[in-house]
N, C-alpha and C positions, 0 to 999 in steps of 0.2 A: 428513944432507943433503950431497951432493955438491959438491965446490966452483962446480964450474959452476954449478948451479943457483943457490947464495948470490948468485954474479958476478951472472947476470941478474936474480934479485929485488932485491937491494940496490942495484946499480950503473945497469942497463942498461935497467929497469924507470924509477925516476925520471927516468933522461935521458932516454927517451925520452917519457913524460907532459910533460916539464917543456919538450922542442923542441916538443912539439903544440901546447901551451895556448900559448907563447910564437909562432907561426906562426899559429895561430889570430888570435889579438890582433893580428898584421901585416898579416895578410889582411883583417882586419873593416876595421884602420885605414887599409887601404889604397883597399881599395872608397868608404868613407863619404869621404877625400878627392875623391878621383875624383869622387863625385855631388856635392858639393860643387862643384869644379870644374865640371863638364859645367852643373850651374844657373846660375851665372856666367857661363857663356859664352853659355847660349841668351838670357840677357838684353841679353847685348853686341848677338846677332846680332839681338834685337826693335828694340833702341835704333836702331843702327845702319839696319834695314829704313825705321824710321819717320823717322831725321832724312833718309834721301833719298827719302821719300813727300814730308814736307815740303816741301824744298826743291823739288823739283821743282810744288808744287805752288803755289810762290810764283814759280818760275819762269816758270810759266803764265797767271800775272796779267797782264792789259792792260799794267798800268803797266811789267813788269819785261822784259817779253817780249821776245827777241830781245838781251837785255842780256850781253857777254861774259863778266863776271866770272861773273854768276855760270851761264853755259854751262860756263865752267872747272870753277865750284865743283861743279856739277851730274856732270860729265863725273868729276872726281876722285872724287867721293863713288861713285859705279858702279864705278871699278876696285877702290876700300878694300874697298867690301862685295863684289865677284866675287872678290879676294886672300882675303878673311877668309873666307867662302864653303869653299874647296877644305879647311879644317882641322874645318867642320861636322860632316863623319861621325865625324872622329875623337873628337870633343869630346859628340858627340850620343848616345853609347852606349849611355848612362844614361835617356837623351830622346829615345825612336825617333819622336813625337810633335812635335818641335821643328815642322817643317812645317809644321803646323797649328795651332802656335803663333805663329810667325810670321806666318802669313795672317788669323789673327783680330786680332791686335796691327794690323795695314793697316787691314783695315775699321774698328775701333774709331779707329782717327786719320783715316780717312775722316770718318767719322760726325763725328766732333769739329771737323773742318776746316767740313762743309756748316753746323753750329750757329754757329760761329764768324765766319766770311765772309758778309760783309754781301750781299744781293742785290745784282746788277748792273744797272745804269737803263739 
């Protein structure tokens, strides 16, 4: 056997099995962070959709109506979520679907507000 040939099966053969498997394992570990991440985030952006359905929805009560502070609070909570908004697609990768997870998370806290909220006399 030629010495070159020994170099590549001996040497250059396991290096490079051994950078695969090893790159391999980085990429998998990489990705499954990643979805990890992107699901944590779409849940930030359900919470977050839902505490200014909420508010706004308590906003809207007779009693509260027209009340500054929480115009302020109402008013801050829409820039948080249109700030956190612009990082979506980055984060959404994973969850091309987030959309339409956020829109069902609305209705579902609709739904839960009309059960909740006493009729008006």
């Amino acid at each position: 056997m030629p010495l070159l040939e020994t170099i590549l099966i001996f040497v250059v053969l396991p290096l490079s099995i051994t950078l695969n498997v090893l790159m391999r394992w980085y990429i998998k570990t990489s990705i499954d962070r990643f979805r990890l991440i992107s699901e944590e985030v779409s849940e930030i952006f359900t919470m977050l959709d839902a505490y200014k359905e909420h508010l706004n929805s308590v906003y809207e009560m007779p009693t509260f109506y027209g009340d500054q502070t929480l115009q302020s609070l109402l008013d801050h909570s829409k820039e948080m979520v249109e700030y956190i908004k612009k990082y979506e697609e980055v984060y959404s990768f994973s969850q091309p679907d987030l959309e339409e997870q956020l829109l069902e998370a609305s209705l579902e806290f609709e739904e839960y507000e009309e059960k909740e909220t006493p009729p008006k006399e």
